[in-house]
N, C-alpha and C positions, 0 to 999 in steps of 0.2 A: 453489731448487737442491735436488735431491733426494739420497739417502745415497751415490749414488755419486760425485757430484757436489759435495758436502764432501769424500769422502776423496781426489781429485782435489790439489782446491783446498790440504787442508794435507798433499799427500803428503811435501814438504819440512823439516819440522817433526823434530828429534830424540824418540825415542818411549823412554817410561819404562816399568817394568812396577809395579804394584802390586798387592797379596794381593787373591785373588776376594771380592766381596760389598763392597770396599770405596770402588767407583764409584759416585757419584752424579749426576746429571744435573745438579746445581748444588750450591753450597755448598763448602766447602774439603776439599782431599785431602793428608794427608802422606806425606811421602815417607822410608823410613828408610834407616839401613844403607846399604849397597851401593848403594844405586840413587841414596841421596841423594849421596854421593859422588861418584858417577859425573855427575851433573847440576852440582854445585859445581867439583868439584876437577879429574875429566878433562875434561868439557866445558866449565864455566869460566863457567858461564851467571850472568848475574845477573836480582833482582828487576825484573820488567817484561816480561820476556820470555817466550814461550810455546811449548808442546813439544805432544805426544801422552802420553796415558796408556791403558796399557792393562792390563787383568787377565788377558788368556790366553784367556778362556774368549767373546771374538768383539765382545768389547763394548770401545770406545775412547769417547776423550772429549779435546778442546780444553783447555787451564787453562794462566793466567798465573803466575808466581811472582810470592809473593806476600812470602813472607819466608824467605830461610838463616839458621839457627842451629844450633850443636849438637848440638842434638836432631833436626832433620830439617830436610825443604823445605817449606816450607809454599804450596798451589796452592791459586788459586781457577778450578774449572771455570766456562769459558764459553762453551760449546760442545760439544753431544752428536754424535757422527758414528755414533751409533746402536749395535745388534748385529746380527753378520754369521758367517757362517760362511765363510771364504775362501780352507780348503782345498779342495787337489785328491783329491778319494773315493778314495784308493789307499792302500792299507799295503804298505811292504814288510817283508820276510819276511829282514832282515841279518844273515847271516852274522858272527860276531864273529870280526875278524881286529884285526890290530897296532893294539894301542891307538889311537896318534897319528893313522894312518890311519882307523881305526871312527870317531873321534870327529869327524875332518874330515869321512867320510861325512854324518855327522848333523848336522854344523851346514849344511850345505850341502841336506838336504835339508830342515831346517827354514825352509832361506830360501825355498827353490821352491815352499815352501806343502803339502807333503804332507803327507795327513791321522793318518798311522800310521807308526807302527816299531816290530816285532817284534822284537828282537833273537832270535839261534837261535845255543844251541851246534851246529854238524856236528861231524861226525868229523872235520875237518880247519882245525874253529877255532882261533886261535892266543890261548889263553888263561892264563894264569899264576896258575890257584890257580881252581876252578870251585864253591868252597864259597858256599853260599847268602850267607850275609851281605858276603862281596865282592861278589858281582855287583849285590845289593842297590843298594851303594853308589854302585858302575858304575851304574847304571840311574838314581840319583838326580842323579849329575853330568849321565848323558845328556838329562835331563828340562829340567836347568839350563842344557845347552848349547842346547834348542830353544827355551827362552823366551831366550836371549840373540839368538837369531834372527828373533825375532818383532820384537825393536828394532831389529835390522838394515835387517831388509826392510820397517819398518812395516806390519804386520800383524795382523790383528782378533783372529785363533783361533790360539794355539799349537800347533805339531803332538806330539801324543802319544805317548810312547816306553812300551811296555808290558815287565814283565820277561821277562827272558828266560825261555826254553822249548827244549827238544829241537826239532829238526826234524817228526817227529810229532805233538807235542802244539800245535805251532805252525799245523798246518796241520789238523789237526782244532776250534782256536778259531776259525778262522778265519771271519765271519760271511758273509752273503748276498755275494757279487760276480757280476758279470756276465762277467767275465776274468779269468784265473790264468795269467801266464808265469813260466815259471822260464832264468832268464841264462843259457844254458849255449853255453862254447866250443867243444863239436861244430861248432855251428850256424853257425861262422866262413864269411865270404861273404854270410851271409843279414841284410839287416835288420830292426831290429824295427818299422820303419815299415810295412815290407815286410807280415810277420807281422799286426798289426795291422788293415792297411789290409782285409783279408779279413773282420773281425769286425764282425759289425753292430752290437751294441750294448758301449763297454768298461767305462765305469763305471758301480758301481766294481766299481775291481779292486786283484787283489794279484798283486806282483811278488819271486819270489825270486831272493837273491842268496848266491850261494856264496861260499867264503872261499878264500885262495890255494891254487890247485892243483885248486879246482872241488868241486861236488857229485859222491859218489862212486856208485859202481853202482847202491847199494841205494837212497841216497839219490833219483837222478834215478827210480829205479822207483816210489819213494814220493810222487813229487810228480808222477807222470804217473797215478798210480792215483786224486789227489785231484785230478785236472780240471785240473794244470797242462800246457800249452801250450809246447815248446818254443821259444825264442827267441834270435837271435846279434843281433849288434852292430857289425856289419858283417864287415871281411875285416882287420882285428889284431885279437889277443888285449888287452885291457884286464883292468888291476886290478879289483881287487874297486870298490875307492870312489869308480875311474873310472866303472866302469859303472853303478853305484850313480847318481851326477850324471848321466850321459849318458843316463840310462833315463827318470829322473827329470823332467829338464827338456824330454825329449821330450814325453811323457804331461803335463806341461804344459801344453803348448805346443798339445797336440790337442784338450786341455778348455776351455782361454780359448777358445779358435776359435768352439766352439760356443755357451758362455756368456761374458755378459759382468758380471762381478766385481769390476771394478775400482771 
Protein backbone atom coordinates (compact mmCIF):
# COMPACT_ATOMS: atom_id res chain seq x y z
CA UNK A 1 0.00 0.00 0.00
CA UNK A 2 1.43 3.10 -1.04
CA UNK A 3 1.55 6.83 0.96
CA UNK A 4 -1.72 7.52 0.06
CA UNK A 5 -2.92 4.66 0.73
CA UNK A 6 -1.67 4.66 4.56
CA UNK A 7 -3.04 8.01 4.97
CA UNK A 8 -6.35 6.42 3.77
CA UNK A 9 -6.03 3.62 6.08
CA UNK A 10 -5.32 5.72 9.42
CA UNK A 11 -7.29 8.88 8.38
CA UNK A 12 -9.39 8.02 11.63
CA UNK A 13 -6.66 8.13 14.18
CA UNK A 14 -6.70 11.48 16.62
CA UNK A 15 -3.59 13.53 15.42
CA UNK A 16 -1.13 15.33 17.75
CA UNK A 17 1.34 17.97 16.82
CA UNK A 18 5.00 17.91 17.97
CA UNK A 19 8.01 20.56 17.54
CA UNK A 20 9.81 20.28 13.90
CA UNK A 21 12.97 17.99 13.66
CA UNK A 22 11.59 15.98 16.36
CA UNK A 23 10.04 13.06 14.19
CA UNK A 24 11.68 10.05 13.62
CA UNK A 25 10.82 7.20 11.52
CA UNK A 26 11.22 4.75 14.62
CA UNK A 27 12.23 5.01 17.96
CA UNK A 28 10.23 7.03 20.86
CA UNK A 29 8.57 10.47 20.70
CA UNK A 30 7.40 12.68 23.67
CA UNK A 31 4.79 14.53 23.85
CA UNK A 32 4.69 17.75 26.30
CA UNK A 33 2.66 20.56 27.53
CA UNK A 34 -0.58 21.06 25.84
CA UNK A 35 -0.61 18.46 23.50
CA UNK A 36 0.27 16.02 26.25
CA UNK A 37 -2.74 17.08 28.00
CA UNK A 38 -4.90 17.23 25.39
CA UNK A 39 -3.97 13.37 24.56
CA UNK A 40 -4.49 12.24 28.54
CA UNK A 41 -6.90 14.50 30.01
CA UNK A 42 -9.32 15.74 27.09
CA UNK A 43 -9.14 12.76 25.05
CA UNK A 44 -8.63 10.39 27.73
CA UNK A 45 -6.58 7.97 25.75
CA UNK A 46 -4.60 5.37 27.35
CA UNK A 47 -1.33 3.29 27.00
CA UNK A 48 -1.73 0.96 23.98
CA UNK A 49 -3.56 2.86 21.93
CA UNK A 50 -2.47 4.69 18.73
CA UNK A 51 -2.92 8.41 17.23
CA UNK A 52 -1.04 10.41 14.43
CA UNK A 53 1.83 12.65 14.93
CA UNK A 54 2.69 15.40 13.12
CA UNK A 55 5.28 18.48 12.98
CA UNK A 56 3.54 20.97 10.66
CA UNK A 57 6.07 20.96 8.21
CA UNK A 58 4.23 17.66 5.74
CA UNK A 59 5.81 14.85 7.59
CA UNK A 60 3.33 12.43 9.88
CA UNK A 61 3.99 9.39 11.56
CA UNK A 62 1.86 6.19 13.21
CA UNK A 63 2.92 5.64 17.28
CA UNK A 64 1.50 3.66 20.22
CA UNK A 65 1.41 5.15 23.63
CA UNK A 66 3.68 3.92 25.36
CA UNK A 67 3.70 5.35 28.72
CA UNK A 68 1.63 8.90 30.77
CA UNK A 69 3.44 10.38 33.27
CA UNK A 70 3.95 13.89 34.57
CA UNK A 71 6.32 14.76 32.51
CA UNK A 72 4.80 13.95 29.23
CA UNK A 73 3.38 11.02 26.79
CA UNK A 74 5.68 8.83 25.90
CA UNK A 75 5.02 7.23 21.95
CA UNK A 76 6.67 4.55 20.18
CA UNK A 77 6.52 5.29 16.25
CA UNK A 78 5.34 2.47 14.24
CA UNK A 79 4.67 3.62 11.35
CA UNK A 80 5.84 6.30 8.79
CA UNK A 81 2.99 7.80 6.43
CA UNK A 82 5.87 9.59 4.82
CA UNK A 83 6.25 13.67 3.84
CA UNK A 84 3.65 15.36 1.87
CA UNK A 85 2.81 18.56 1.04
CA UNK A 86 -1.12 18.82 1.07
CA UNK A 87 -1.86 22.05 0.63
CA UNK A 88 -3.95 23.90 -1.78
CA UNK A 89 -1.14 26.57 -3.79
CA UNK A 90 -3.45 29.55 -2.79
CA UNK A 91 -2.74 32.47 -0.30
CA UNK A 92 -5.06 34.61 0.63
CA UNK A 93 -4.55 38.15 1.01
CA UNK A 94 -7.25 38.66 4.64
CA UNK A 95 -8.40 41.39 5.38
CA UNK A 96 -8.35 41.87 9.44
CA UNK A 97 -11.83 42.42 10.59
CA UNK A 98 -13.64 41.53 14.11
CA UNK A 99 -11.41 39.38 15.95
CA UNK A 100 -13.74 36.47 16.80
CA UNK A 101 -14.69 36.57 13.24
CA UNK A 102 -10.79 36.79 11.51
CA UNK A 103 -9.93 34.00 13.70
CA UNK A 104 -12.77 31.76 12.71
CA UNK A 105 -11.78 32.67 9.04
CA UNK A 106 -8.38 31.08 9.83
CA UNK A 107 -9.13 28.25 11.56
CA UNK A 108 -11.37 27.31 8.87
CA UNK A 109 -9.23 27.99 6.36
CA UNK A 110 -6.50 26.03 7.82
CA UNK A 111 -8.88 22.94 7.86
CA UNK A 112 -9.46 23.26 3.82
CA UNK A 113 -5.82 22.90 3.65
CA UNK A 114 -4.83 26.25 2.16
CA UNK A 115 -1.39 26.87 1.61
CA UNK A 116 -1.02 30.85 2.90
CA UNK A 117 -2.51 33.79 4.79
CA UNK A 118 -1.64 37.10 4.51
CA UNK A 119 -3.13 39.02 6.88
CA UNK A 120 -3.65 42.98 5.55
CA UNK A 121 -4.40 46.06 7.31
CA UNK A 122 -7.15 48.08 4.67
CA UNK A 123 -8.44 51.18 5.31
CA UNK A 124 -11.49 49.74 6.64
CA UNK A 125 -9.78 47.01 8.95
CA UNK A 126 -11.45 46.66 12.24
CA UNK A 127 -8.38 46.66 14.48
CA UNK A 128 -7.92 47.75 18.09
CA UNK A 129 -4.45 48.99 18.59
CA UNK A 130 -2.19 48.51 15.11
CA UNK A 131 1.18 48.84 17.13
CA UNK A 132 3.85 46.24 15.88
CA UNK A 133 4.07 44.23 18.79
CA UNK A 134 0.22 43.55 19.13
CA UNK A 135 -0.31 42.24 15.88
CA UNK A 136 2.95 40.29 16.43
CA UNK A 137 1.12 38.48 19.01
CA UNK A 138 -2.19 38.40 16.79
CA UNK A 139 -0.13 36.52 14.09
CA UNK A 140 1.46 34.04 16.66
CA UNK A 141 -2.03 32.93 18.12
CA UNK A 142 -3.13 32.88 14.30
CA UNK A 143 -0.15 30.59 13.43
CA UNK A 144 -1.33 28.42 16.74
CA UNK A 145 -4.85 28.49 15.38
CA UNK A 146 -3.70 26.78 11.99
CA UNK A 147 -1.62 24.00 13.55
CA UNK A 148 -4.73 23.51 15.83
CA UNK A 149 -6.18 22.80 12.36
CA UNK A 150 -3.90 20.61 11.10
CA UNK A 151 -5.23 18.15 14.15
CA UNK A 152 -8.43 18.80 13.04
CA UNK A 153 -8.39 17.83 9.65
CA UNK A 154 -5.54 15.40 9.98
CA UNK A 155 -3.18 16.96 7.79
CA UNK A 156 0.61 16.62 6.63
CA UNK A 157 1.63 20.42 6.05
CA UNK A 158 0.18 23.31 8.25
CA UNK A 159 -1.03 26.28 6.54
CA UNK A 160 1.18 29.33 7.02
CA UNK A 161 0.04 32.64 8.37
CA UNK A 162 2.61 35.42 7.37
CA UNK A 163 2.50 38.87 9.32
CA UNK A 164 0.78 41.31 8.58
CA UNK A 165 1.23 44.03 5.89
CA UNK A 166 -0.49 47.09 4.25
CA UNK A 167 -2.50 46.28 1.28
CA UNK A 168 0.50 47.41 -1.01
CA UNK A 169 3.21 45.86 0.59
CA UNK A 170 1.03 42.73 0.44
CA UNK A 171 0.56 42.59 -2.85
CA UNK A 172 3.97 43.61 -4.06
CA UNK A 173 5.38 40.17 -1.89
CA UNK A 174 3.26 38.45 -3.26
CA UNK A 175 5.25 35.55 -5.24
CA UNK A 176 4.87 33.77 -8.94
CA UNK A 177 0.82 32.90 -9.31
CA UNK A 178 -1.01 31.97 -12.19
CA UNK A 179 -4.36 33.74 -10.79
CA UNK A 180 -5.24 36.87 -8.60
CA UNK A 181 -8.98 37.52 -7.77
CA UNK A 182 -10.00 40.04 -5.49
CA UNK A 183 -13.80 39.43 -3.47
CA UNK A 184 -15.32 42.35 -4.48
CA UNK A 185 -19.49 42.97 -3.94
CA UNK A 186 -19.83 45.11 -7.17
CA UNK A 187 -19.58 41.85 -8.71
CA UNK A 188 -22.90 40.49 -6.93
CA UNK A 189 -24.83 38.14 -9.56
CA UNK A 190 -21.60 36.84 -10.95
CA UNK A 191 -20.01 33.65 -9.78
CA UNK A 192 -16.66 32.88 -9.02
CA UNK A 193 -16.89 29.46 -10.55
CA UNK A 194 -18.17 31.38 -13.20
CA UNK A 195 -15.00 33.85 -13.37
CA UNK A 196 -12.83 30.97 -13.10
CA UNK A 197 -14.24 28.65 -15.33
CA UNK A 198 -12.65 31.26 -18.16
CA UNK A 199 -8.99 30.78 -16.98
CA UNK A 200 -6.87 28.23 -18.22
CA UNK A 201 -4.47 27.71 -15.92
CA UNK A 202 -5.41 28.81 -11.71
CA UNK A 203 -2.64 27.52 -9.62
CA UNK A 204 -1.44 28.88 -7.84
CA UNK A 205 -3.17 31.62 -7.01
CA UNK A 206 -4.06 34.36 -4.59
CA UNK A 207 -7.24 35.51 -3.37
CA UNK A 208 -8.03 38.90 -1.79
CA UNK A 209 -10.46 39.58 0.69
CA UNK A 210 -11.78 42.89 2.12
CA UNK A 211 -12.97 43.72 5.47
CA UNK A 212 -16.57 44.79 6.37
CA UNK A 213 -17.97 47.43 4.08
CA UNK A 214 -15.27 46.17 1.12
CA UNK A 215 -12.03 47.29 -0.46
CA UNK A 216 -12.25 50.96 -0.93
CA UNK A 217 -11.60 53.07 -4.53
CA UNK A 218 -8.07 53.31 -4.21
CA UNK A 219 -7.85 50.12 -2.80
CA UNK A 220 -9.84 48.05 -5.72
CA UNK A 221 -7.46 50.34 -8.26
CA UNK A 222 -4.46 48.80 -6.45
CA UNK A 223 -5.16 45.43 -6.76
CA UNK A 224 -6.54 45.77 -10.46
CA UNK A 225 -3.15 47.54 -11.33
CA UNK A 226 -1.29 44.17 -9.56
CA UNK A 227 -3.05 41.58 -12.00
CA UNK A 228 -6.05 41.09 -9.81
CA UNK A 229 -9.18 39.85 -11.48
CA UNK A 230 -12.45 40.96 -10.24
CA UNK A 231 -14.57 38.37 -8.67
CA UNK A 232 -18.58 38.09 -6.96
CA UNK A 233 -20.05 35.20 -5.09
CA UNK A 234 -22.92 35.00 -6.51
CA UNK A 235 -26.27 37.18 -6.17
CA UNK A 236 -26.14 37.96 -1.72
CA UNK A 237 -23.60 40.00 -0.20
CA UNK A 238 -21.55 37.57 2.23
CA UNK A 239 -19.42 38.57 5.21
CA UNK A 240 -15.97 38.90 5.04
CA UNK A 241 -15.27 35.13 6.65
CA UNK A 242 -18.19 33.81 4.81
CA UNK A 243 -16.65 34.53 1.71
CA UNK A 244 -13.27 33.86 3.04
CA UNK A 245 -14.86 29.77 3.46
CA UNK A 246 -16.88 29.91 0.54
CA UNK A 247 -13.96 30.91 -1.77
CA UNK A 248 -11.86 28.73 0.00
CA UNK A 249 -13.42 25.49 -0.23
CA UNK A 250 -14.44 26.08 -3.81
CA UNK A 251 -10.76 26.61 -5.02
CA UNK A 252 -10.62 23.30 -3.18
CA UNK A 253 -12.72 21.61 -4.56
CA UNK A 254 -11.27 22.55 -8.34
CA UNK A 255 -7.67 21.39 -7.10
CA UNK A 256 -8.52 17.81 -5.74
CA UNK A 257 -10.44 17.43 -9.14
CA UNK A 258 -7.41 17.50 -10.86
CA UNK A 259 -5.11 15.97 -8.33
CA UNK A 260 -5.26 13.36 -6.20
CA UNK A 261 -3.89 14.02 -2.58
CA UNK A 262 -5.53 12.19 -0.43
Amino acid sequence: MGIAGDARRFIGLPQFVVERGLLTSSGQVMLEGAEAAHLSISRRLRKGQVVRLADGSGRVVVARIERISRAGVYLDVIHELGERDDLIPCVFLLSIFKRDRFELSVAKLAEIGIAAIQPVLSRRSMVSGKEPDRLKKRARRWQKICIEGLKQSRGFKATRVYPPLGLADATERLGNTACRVALLAGERGRGLLDKLSGIEEIFPCAVAVGPEGGFDPEEKRLLASMGFVAGGLGSRILRSETAAVYSAALLSEMFLSTRCIL
